[in-house]
SEGU-495840 format. One record per residue: residue in one letter; x, y, z of N, C-alpha, C, O in turn. Coordinates in steps of 0.1 Angstrom, whole numbers, plus 5000, padded with zeros to 4 digits. Example, Ala and Ser with C-alpha at 12.3 -4.5 7.8 and 13.67 -1.06 7.14 Angstrom:
% residues 2
A513249435078512349555078513249675078514249675085;S512849785071513749895071512950005079513450115080;
END
This chain:
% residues 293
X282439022544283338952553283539022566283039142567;X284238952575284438992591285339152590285439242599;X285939142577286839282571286239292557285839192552;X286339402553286739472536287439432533288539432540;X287439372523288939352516289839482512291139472512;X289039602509290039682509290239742519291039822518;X289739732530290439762544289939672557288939672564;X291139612558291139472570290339552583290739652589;X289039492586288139522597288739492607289339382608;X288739582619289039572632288939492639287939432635;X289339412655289239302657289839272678290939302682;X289239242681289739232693290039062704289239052713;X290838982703290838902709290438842724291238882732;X289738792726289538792745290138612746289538542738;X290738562753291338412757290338322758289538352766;X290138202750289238112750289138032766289538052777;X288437942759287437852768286037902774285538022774;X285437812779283837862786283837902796284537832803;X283138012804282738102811281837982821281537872817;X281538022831280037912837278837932826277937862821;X279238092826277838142819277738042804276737972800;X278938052799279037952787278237742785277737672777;X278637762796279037612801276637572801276137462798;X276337642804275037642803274437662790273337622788;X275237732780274437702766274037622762274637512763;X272837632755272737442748274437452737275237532732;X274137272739275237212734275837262719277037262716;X274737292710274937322700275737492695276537522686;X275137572705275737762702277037682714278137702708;X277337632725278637642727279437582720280637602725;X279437492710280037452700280937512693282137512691;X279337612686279537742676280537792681281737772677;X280337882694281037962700282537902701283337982695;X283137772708284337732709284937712694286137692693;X284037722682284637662668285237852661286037902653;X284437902668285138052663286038112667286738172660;X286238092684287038052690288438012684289438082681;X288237902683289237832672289937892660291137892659;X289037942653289238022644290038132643290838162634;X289738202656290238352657291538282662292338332654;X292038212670293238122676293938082661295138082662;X293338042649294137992642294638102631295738112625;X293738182629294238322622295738412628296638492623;X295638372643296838442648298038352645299138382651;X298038222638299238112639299238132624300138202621;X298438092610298538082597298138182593297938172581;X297738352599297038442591295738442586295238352579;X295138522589293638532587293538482572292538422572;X294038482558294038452547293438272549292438242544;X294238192555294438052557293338042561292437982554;X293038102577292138022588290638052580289637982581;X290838162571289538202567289338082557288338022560;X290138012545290437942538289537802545288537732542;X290537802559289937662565288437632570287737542566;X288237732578286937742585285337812577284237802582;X285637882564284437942554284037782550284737682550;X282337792546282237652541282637662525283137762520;X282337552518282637562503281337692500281537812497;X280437642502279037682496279237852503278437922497;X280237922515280138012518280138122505280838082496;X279438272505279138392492279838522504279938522517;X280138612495280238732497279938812489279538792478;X280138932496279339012484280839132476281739212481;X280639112465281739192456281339252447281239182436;X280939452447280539522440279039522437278339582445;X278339442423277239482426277039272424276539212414;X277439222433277439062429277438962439277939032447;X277438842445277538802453278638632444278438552434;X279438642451280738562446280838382456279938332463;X281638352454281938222464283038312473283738402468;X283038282486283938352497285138302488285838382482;X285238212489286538072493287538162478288638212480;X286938172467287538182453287938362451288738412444;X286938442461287538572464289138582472290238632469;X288638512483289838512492291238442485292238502488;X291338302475292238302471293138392461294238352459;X292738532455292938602448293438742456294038832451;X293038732471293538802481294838762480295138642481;X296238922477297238872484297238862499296638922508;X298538732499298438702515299238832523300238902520;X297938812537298638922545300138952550300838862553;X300539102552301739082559301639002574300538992580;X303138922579303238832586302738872599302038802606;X303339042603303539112612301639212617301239292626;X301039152605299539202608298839132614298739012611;X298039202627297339102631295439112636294739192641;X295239012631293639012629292838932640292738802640;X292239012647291438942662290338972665289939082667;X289738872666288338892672287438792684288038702691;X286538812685285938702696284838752696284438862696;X283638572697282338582697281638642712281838582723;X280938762710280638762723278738762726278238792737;X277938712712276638742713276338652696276938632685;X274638612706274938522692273438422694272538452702;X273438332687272238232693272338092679272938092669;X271637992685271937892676269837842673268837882679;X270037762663268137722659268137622673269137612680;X266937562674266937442685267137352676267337242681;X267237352662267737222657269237182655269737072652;X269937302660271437282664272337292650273537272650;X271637322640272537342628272837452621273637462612;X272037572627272437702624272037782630270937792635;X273137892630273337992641274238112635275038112626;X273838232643275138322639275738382653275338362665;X276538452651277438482663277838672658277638732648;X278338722671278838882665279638872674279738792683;X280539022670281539062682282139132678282039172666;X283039182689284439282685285039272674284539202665;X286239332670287039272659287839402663287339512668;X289339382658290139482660291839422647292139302645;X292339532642293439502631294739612636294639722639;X295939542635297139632640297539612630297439492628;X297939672619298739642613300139782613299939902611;X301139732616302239822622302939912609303839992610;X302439872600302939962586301840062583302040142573;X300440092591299640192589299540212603299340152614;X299640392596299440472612300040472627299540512638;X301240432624302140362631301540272643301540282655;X301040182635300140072642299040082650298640002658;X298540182649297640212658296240132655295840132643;X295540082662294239962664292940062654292540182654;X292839962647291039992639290539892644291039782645;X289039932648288139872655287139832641287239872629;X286139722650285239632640284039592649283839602661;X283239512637282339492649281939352633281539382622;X282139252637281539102629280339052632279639072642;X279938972622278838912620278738782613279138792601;X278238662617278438542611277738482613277438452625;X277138422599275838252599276938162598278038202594;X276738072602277337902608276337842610275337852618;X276737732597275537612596276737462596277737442590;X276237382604276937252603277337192585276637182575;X278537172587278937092574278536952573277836902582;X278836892559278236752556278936642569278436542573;X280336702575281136622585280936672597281836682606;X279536702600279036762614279836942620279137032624;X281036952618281537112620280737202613280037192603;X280837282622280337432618281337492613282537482617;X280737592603281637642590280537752586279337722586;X281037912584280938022582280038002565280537952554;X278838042566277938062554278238182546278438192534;X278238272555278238452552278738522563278138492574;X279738632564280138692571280138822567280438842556;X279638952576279739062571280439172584279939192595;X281439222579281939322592281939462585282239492574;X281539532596281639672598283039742606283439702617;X283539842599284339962607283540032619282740112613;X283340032630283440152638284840242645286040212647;X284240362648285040442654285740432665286540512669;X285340302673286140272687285440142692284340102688;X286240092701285839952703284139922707283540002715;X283639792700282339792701282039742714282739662720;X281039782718281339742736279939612733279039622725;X280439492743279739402748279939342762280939342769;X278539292767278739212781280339172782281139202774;X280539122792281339052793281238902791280138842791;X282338862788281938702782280938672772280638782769;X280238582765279538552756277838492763277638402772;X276638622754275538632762274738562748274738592736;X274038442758273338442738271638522739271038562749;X271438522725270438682728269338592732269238462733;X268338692736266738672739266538532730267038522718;X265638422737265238282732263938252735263438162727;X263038292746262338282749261138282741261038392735;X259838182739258738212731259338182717258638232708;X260438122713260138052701259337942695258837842701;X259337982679258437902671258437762675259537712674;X257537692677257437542683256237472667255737362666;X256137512663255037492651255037322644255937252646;X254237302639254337152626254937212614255937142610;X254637342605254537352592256037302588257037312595;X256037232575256937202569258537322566258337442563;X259537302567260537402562260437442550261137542547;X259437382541259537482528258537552533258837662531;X257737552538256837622540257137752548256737862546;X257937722558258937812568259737902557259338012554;X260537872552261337932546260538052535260938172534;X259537992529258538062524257838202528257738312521;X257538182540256838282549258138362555257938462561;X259338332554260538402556260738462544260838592544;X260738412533261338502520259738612517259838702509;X259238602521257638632521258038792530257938902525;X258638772546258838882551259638942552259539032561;X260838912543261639012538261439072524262139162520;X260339002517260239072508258939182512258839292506;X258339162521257639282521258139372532257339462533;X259039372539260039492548260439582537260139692535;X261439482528261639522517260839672514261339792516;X259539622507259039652505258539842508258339952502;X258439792521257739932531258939992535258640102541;X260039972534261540062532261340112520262240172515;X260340112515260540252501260140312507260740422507;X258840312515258240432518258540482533257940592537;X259540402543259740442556260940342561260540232566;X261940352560262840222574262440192583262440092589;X261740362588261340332603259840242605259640142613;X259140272598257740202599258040082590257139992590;X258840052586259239872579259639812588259239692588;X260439842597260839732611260139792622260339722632;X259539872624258439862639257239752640256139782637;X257539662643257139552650257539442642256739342640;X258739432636259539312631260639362632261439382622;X261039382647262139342656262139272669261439292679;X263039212666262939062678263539102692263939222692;X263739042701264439132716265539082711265838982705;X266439222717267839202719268339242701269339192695;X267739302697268139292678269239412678269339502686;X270039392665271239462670271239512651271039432642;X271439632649271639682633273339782639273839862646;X273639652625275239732621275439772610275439702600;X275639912610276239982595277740062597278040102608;X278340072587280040092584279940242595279140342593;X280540232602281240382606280440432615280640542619;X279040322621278440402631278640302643279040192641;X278440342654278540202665277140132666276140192665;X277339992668276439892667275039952674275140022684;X273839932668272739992677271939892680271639812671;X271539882693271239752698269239822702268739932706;X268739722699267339712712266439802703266839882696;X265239762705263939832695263740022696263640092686;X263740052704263640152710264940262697264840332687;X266140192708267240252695266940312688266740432686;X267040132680266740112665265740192655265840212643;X265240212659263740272657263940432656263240502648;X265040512667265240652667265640672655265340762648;X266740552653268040582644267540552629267940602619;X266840482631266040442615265040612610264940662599;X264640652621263640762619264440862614263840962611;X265840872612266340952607267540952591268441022586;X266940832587267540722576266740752562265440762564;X266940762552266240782540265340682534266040652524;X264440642533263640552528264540472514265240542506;X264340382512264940252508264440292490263340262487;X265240332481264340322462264240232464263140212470;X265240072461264539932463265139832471266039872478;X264939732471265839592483264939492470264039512461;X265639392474265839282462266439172472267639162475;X265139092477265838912482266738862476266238872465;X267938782475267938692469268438552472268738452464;X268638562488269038412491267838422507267438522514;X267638342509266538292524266738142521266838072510;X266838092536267037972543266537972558266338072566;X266537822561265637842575266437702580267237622575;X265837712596267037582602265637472598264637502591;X266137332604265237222601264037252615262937202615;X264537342624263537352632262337482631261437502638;X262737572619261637622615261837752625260737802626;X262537822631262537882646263638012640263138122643;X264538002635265738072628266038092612265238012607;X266438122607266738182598267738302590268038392598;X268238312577268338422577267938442560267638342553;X268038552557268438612538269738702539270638732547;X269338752524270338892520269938952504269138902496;X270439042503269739092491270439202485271639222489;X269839272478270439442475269339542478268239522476;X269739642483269339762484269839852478270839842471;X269039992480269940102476268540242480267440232476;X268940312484268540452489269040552478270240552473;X267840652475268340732467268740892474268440932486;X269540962461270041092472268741202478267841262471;X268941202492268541312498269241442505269841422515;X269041562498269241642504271141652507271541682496;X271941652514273641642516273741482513274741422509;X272941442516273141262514273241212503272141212497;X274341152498273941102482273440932483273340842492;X273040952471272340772468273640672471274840692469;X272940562476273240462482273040362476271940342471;X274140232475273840102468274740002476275740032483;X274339862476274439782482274339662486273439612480;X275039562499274139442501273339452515273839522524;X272039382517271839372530271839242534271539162526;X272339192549272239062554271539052565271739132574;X270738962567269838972580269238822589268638722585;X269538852598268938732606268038712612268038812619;X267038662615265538622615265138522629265738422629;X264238542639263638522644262338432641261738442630;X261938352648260638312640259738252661259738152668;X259038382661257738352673257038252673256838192663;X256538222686255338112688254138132678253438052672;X254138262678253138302667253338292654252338332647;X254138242647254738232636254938352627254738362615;X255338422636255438582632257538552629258238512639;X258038572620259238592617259738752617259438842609;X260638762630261338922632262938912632263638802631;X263439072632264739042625265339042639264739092648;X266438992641267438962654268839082649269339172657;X269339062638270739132632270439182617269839102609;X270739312613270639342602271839432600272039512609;X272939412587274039442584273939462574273339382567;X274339622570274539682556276039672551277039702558;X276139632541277439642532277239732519276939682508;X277339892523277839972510278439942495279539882497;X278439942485279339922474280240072471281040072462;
END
């Protein structure tokens, strides 16, 4: 989720409505955008417990320990937060399918809570698929947030990422979705023997990897330094992939786990990832988020 449950992720609010820059989205990501919006507006009136209540879909999962749960049936088992805590965030990056029914969004995130640390701000950095409900709203599939050390820096206002040269294709969505579960399972795959050579040339522009406690690393180049210095993957394990109706977007999630090297001990976990899909029908990652157990 956008926080740990055992420690509320950080969160920063910025004042709604659309930007010009906004006002030019296609209709469908400024939607998105004003419905999270919403969201983050309604968590500061009923508590993040509720708005999350309201706005997760039924069908939304999380991940708990070594399992993937229903969001909705975790969070009611959550006690409710203190009244005086407060949980904020805002979409500032993000992109939607051209079929307008799924999309994910990221951003800041920041948590005061005035009974720890004498209130002093923990920073965050969110992540969120949003697929239209059976009653047309968009409603949170999977959310995953990370802790960083200090506020995650973004543009100003809400930038949606690189779009240009998407998939325009005939093939059917099972068939899409196929060739998606197909290339995460072989990333998968070549993370046993390298991170860094498993995503050099299945990353999309503008691609962004968040892990707990590091700040967001944005752009191929990065990505790529930072992976060359990461432990090769024992195994990853797909177990959910989906695709929009336009064949163009997507995402999965799965388990991983890295074994110990050297001061580093073994590692276990979920991964969540969002997907790209080129004119070439080449599927690359846009967002990839680790969640430790």
């Amino acid at each position: 989720m956008r926080f740990p449950l055992c420690a509320v992720v950080p969160l920063l609010l910025l004042t709604a409505g659309l930007t010009a820059q906004q006002a030019a989205l296609p209709a469908s990501l400024a939607s998105m955008v004003q419905t999270e919006r919403a969201f983050a507006r309604r968590a500061t009136i009923v508590g993040w417990k509720q708005a999350f209540l309201e706005y997760f879909a039924d069908a939304a999962v999380s991940f708990d320990g070594d399992k993937t749960v229903p969001s909705k049936e975790q969070l009611r088992q959550v006690p409710d937060p203190p009244k005086d805590l407060q949980l904020l965030w805002e979409p500032r990056y993000g992109d939607v399918a051209a079929s307008g029914e799924l999309g994910w969004l990221t951003g800041p995130s920041t948590t005061i809570n005035p009974a720890r640390n004498n209130g002093a701000p923990r920073y965050g950095n969110y992540a969120s698929v949003w697929k239209r409900d059976a009653d047309g709203s968009f409603k949170v599939v999977l959310d995953v947030g990370i802790n960083v050390p200090m506020p995650a820096p973004f543009e100003p206002g809400f930038t949606r990422a690189p779009s240009a040269g998407r998939y325009r294709g005939s093939d059917t969505v099972t068939a899409a979705a196929n060739a998606l579960r197909d290339a995460d399972r072989s990333l998968n795959e070549a993370a046993r023997t390298s991170q860094r050579q498993a995503l050099a040339g299945r990353l999309a522009d503008g691609a962004r990897f968040h892990r707990p406690g590091v700040m967001p690393i944005r752009g191929t180049t990065d990505i790529l330094a930072w992976l060359a210095t990461q432990p090769e993957w024992a195994s990853g394990t797909t177990q959910h992939f989906e695709v929009a109706q336009s064949r163009d977007l997507g995402y999965t999630y799965g388990t991983y786990a890295t074994p110990a090297r050297g001061a580093a001990a073994a590692e276990k976990g979920f991964y969540a990832r969002v997907w790209t899909r080129g004119s070439d029908g080449a599927w690359k990652v846009v967002l990839d988020v680790l969640q430790p157990q």
